[in-house]
MINUMAR-563430 format. One record per residue (C-alpha): residue number from 0; chain; y, z, x. Coordinates in pm, 1 decimal. Example, Ala and Ser with C-alpha at 12.3 -4.5 7.8 and 13.67 -1.06 7.14 Angstrom:
BEGIN
- n | chain | y | z | x
- 0 | A | -450.0 | 780.0 | 1230.0
- 1 | A | -106.0 | 714.0 | 1367.0
REM end
This chain:
BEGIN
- n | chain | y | z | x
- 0 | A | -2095.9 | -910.6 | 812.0
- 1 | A | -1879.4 | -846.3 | 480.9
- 2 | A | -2205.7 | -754.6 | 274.3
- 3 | A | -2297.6 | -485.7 | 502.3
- 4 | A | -1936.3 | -344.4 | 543.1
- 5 | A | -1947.2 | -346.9 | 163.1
- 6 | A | -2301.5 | -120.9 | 208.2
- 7 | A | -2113.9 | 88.7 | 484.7
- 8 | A | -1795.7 | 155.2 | 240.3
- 9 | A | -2029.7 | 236.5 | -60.8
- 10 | A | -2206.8 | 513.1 | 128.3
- 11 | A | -1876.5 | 666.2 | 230.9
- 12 | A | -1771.7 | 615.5 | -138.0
- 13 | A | -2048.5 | 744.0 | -268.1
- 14 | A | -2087.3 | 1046.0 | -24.3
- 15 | A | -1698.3 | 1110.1 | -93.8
- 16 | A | -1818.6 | 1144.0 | -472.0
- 17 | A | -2036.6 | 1399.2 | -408.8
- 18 | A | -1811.0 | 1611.9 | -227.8
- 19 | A | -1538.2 | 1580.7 | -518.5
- 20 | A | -1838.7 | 1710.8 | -783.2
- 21 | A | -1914.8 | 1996.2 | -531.5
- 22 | A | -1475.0 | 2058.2 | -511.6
- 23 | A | -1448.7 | 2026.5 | -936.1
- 24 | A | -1772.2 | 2265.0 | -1003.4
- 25 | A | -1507.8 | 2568.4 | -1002.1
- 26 | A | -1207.8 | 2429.8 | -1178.3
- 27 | A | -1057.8 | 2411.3 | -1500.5
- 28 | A | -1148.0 | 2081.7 | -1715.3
- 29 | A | -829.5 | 1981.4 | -1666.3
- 30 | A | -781.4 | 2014.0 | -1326.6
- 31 | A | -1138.5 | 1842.7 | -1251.9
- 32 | A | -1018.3 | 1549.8 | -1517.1
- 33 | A | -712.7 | 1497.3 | -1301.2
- 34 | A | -924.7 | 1459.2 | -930.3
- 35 | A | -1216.9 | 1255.8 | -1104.8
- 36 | A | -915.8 | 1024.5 | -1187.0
- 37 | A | -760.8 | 1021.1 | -867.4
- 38 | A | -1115.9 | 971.2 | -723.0
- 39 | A | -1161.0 | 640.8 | -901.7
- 40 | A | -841.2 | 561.6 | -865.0
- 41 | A | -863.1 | 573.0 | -501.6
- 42 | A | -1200.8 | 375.0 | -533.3
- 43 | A | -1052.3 | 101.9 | -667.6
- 44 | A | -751.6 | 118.6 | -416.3
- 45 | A | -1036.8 | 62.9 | -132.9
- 46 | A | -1180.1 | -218.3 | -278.9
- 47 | A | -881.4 | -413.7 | -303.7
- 48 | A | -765.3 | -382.4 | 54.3
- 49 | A | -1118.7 | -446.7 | 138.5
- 50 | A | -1108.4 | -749.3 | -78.2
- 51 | A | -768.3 | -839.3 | 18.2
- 52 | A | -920.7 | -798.6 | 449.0
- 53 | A | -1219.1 | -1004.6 | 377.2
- 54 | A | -1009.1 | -1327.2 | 205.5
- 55 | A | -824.8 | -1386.9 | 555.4
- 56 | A | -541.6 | -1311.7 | 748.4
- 57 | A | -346.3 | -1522.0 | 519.0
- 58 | A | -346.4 | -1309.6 | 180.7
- 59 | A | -399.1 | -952.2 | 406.5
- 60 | A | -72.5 | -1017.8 | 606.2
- 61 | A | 100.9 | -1049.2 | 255.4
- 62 | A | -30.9 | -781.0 | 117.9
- 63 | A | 65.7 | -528.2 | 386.4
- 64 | A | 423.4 | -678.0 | 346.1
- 65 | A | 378.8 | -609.0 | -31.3
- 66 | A | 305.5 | -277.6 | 85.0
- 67 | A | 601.2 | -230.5 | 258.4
- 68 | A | 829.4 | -337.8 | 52.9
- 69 | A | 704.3 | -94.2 | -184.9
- 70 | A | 747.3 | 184.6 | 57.8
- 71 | A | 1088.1 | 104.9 | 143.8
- 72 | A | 1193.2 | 67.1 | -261.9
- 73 | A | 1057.5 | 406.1 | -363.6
- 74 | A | 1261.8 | 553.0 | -57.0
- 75 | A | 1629.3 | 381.6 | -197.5
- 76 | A | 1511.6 | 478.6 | -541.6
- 77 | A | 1507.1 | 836.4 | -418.1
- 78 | A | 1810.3 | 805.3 | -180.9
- 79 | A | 1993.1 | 681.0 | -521.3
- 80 | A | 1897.5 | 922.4 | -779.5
- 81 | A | 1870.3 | 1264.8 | -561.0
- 82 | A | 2189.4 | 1143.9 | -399.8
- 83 | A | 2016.6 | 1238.5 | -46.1
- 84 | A | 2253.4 | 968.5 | 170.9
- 85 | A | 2133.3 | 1088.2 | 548.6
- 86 | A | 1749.5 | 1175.8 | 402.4
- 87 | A | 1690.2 | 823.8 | 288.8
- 88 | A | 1919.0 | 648.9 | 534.0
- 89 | A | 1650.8 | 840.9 | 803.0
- 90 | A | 1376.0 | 755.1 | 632.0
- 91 | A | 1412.3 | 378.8 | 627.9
- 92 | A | 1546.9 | 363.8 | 957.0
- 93 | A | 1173.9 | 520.7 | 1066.3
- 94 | A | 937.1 | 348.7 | 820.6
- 95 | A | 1160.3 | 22.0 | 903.2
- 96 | A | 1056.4 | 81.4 | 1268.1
- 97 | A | 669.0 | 101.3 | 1181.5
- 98 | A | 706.2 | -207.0 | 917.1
- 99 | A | 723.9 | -523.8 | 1115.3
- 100 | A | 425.4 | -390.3 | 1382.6
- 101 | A | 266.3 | -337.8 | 1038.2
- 102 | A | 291.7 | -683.8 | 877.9
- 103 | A | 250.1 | -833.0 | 1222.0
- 104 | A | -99.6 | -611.1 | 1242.8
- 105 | A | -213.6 | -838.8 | 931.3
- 106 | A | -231.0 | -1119.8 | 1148.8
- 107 | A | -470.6 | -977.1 | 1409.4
- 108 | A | -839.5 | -1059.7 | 1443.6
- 109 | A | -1072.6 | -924.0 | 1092.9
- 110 | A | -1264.2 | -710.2 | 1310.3
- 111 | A | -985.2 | -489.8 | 1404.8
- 112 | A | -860.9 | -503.1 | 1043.1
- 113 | A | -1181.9 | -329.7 | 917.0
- 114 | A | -1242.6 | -123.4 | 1175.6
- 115 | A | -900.6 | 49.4 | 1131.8
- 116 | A | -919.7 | 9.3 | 762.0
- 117 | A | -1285.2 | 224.4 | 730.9
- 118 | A | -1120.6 | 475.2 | 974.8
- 119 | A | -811.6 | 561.5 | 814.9
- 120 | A | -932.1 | 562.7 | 442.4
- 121 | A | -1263.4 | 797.9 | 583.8
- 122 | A | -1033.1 | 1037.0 | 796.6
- 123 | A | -755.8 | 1037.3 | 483.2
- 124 | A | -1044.1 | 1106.2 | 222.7
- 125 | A | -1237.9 | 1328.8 | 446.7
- 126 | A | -953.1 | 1560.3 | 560.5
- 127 | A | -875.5 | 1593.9 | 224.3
- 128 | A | -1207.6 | 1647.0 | 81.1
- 129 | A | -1287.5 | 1892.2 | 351.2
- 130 | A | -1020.0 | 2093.0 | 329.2
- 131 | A | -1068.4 | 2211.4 | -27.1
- 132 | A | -1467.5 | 2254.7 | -6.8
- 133 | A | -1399.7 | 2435.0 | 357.5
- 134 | A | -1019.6 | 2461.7 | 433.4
- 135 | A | -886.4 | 2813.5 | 533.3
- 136 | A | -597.6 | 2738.7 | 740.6
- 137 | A | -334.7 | 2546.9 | 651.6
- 138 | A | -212.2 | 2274.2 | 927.7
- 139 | A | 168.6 | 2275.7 | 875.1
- 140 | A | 228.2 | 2499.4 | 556.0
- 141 | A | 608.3 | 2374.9 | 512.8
- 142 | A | 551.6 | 1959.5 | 547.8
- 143 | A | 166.0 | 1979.7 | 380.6
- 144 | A | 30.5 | 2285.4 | 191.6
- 145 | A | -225.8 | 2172.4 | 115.1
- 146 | A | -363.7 | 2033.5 | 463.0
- 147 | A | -588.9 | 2247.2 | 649.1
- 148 | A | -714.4 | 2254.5 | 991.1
- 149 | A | -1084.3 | 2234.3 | 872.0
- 150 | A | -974.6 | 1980.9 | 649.5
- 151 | A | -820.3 | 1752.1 | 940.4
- 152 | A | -1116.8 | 1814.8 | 1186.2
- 153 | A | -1367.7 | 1740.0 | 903.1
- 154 | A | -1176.7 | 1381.0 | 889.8
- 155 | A | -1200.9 | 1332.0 | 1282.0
- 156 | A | -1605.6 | 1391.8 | 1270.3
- 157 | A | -1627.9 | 1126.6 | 982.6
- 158 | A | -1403.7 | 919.6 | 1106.4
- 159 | A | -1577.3 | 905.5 | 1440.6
- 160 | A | -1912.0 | 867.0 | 1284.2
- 161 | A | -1833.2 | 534.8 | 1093.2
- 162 | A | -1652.8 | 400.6 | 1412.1
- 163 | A | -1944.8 | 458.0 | 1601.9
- 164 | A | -2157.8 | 310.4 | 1302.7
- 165 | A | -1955.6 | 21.4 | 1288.7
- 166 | A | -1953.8 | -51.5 | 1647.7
- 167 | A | -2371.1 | -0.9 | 1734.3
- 168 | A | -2440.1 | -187.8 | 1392.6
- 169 | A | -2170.9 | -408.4 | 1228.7
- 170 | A | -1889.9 | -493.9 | 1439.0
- 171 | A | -2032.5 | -577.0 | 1770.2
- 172 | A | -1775.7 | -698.8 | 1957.2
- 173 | A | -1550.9 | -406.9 | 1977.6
- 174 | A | -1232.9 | -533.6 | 1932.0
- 175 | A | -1062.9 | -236.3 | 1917.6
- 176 | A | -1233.7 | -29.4 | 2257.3
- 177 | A | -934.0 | -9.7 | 2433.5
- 178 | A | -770.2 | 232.9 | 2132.4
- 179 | A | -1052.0 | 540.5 | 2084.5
- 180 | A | -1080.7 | 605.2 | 1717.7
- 181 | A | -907.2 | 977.2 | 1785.1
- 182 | A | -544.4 | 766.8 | 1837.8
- 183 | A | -608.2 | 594.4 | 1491.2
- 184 | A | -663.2 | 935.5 | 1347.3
- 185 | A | -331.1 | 1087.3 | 1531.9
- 186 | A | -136.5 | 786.4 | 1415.5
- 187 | A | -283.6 | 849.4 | 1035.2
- 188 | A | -204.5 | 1162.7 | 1046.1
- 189 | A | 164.7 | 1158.1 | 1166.6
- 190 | A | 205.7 | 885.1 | 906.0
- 191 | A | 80.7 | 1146.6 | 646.3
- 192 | A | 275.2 | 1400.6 | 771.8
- 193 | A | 616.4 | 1202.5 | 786.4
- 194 | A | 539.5 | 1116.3 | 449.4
- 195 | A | 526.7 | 1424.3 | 324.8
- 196 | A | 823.5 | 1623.3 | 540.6
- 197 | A | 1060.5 | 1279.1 | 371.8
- 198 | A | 913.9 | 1442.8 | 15.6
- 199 | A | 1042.2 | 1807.6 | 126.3
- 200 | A | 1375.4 | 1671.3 | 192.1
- 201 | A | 1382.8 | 1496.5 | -124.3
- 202 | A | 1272.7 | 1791.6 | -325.7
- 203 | A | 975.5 | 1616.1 | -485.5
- 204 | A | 616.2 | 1569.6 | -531.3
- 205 | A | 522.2 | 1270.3 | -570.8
- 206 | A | 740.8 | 915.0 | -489.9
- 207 | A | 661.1 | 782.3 | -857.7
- 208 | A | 335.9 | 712.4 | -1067.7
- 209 | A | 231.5 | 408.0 | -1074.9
- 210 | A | -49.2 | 510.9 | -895.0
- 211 | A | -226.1 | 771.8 | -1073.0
- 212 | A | -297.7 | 1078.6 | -900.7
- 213 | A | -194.2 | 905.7 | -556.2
- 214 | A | 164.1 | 1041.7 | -588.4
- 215 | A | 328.2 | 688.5 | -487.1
- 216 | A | 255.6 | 408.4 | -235.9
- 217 | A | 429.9 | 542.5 | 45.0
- 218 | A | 203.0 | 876.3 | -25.8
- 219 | A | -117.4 | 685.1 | -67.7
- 220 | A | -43.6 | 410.1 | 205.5
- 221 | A | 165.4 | 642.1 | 522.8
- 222 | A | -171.5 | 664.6 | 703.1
- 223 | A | -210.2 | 284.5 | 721.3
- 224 | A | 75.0 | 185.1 | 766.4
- 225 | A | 154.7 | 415.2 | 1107.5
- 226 | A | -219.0 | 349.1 | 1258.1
- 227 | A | -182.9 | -19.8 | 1167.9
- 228 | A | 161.5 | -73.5 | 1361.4
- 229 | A | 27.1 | 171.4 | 1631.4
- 230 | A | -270.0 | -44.0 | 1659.7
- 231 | A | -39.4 | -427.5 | 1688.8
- 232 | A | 175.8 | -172.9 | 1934.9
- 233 | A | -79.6 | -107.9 | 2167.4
- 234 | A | -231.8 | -440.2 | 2166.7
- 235 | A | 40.5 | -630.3 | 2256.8
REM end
């Protein structure tokens, strides 16, 4: 099964590539040097939680605590040095909620873990992708400017295509039926969108960079972590 989720995540890799070349045909070098590097950046992102998903419950659960923790320290850095007291008190107290469903999530069945892995990183990718090749009205303009409506139904249809690919050809068992794909979506996109409202009230663009191009782990990793607690939610 792991080989040909590896085959399924290169296509959508791949694919994903090709839409970046057709967003950086118009831009300056410098701008298209900066998304080639977030691309691959990204890439490799993908790989390791795939990695880390395929090696067992045992490393995966520790990584999305890893994750976490990481989350919650970029919030107190920014509660410390913008002096934001009620913005980052707020901002724990909801992540905080999301984190334990989150770590407990690592302990559920494989299947589940890929399934919501492939459609979170397709609908985050996509929506983004698909906004700037097709995007012409902008979601929530204040929270996201860059978000689009096109963009965020782009990520729904390829979301919902690999779901249904991994269901009729991989993942047979279903695991997840009881939770359509469209609730992971919802639940990756508040995630995204909390994210970035706790970056208005902070007055900043990114959380830090040590993730090139990713703007910080809470940035790159919202998605997850809401649809993965949503997921452990529901299932218990």
């Amino acid at each position: 099964m792991i080989q040909t989720l590896y085959i399924v995540l290169l296509a959508f890799v791949l694919f994903g590539g090709f839409l970046n070349y057709l967003v950086c045909r118009n831009i300056s070098r410098i701008a298209k040097k900066e998304k080639w590097k977030k691309y691959f950046v990204y890439v490799l992102i993908v790989h390791l939680v795939f990695i880390s998903i395929a090696m067992g419950n045992e490393i995966y659960a520790w990584v999305n605590l890893a994750l976490v923790i990481m989350a919650l320290s970029e919030i107190i850095r920014l509660m410390i040095l913008r002096g934001k007291w009620i913005t980052g008190l707020t901002g724990l107290v909801v992540l905080g909620a999301f984190a334990i469903p989150f770590v407990r999530f690592g302990f559920m069945d494989s299947e589940t873990h890929f399934i919501v892995f492939f459609i979170v990183i397709v609908f985050d990718a996509f929506s983004q992708l698909i906004g700037q090749l097709f995007g012409r009205n902008t979601l929530w303009k204040w929270v996201s400017p860059n978000k689009t409506v096109e963009g965020v139904i782009g990520g729904f249809v390829f979301a919902f295509l690999v779901y249904e690919t991994l269901s009729a050809f991989v993942i047979r068992s279903a695991p997840v039926e009881h939770v359509p794909a469209v609730f992971i979506c919802i639940a990756a996109l508040c995630g995204d969108l909390l994210a970035s409202a706790l970056k208005r009230f902070f007055g900043v663009k990114d959380y830090n960079n040590l993730l090139p191009g990713q703007g910080g782990f809470l940035d790159r990793f919202d998605s997850y972590i809401m649809a993965g607690a949503v997921i452990y939610i529901l299932s218990v």
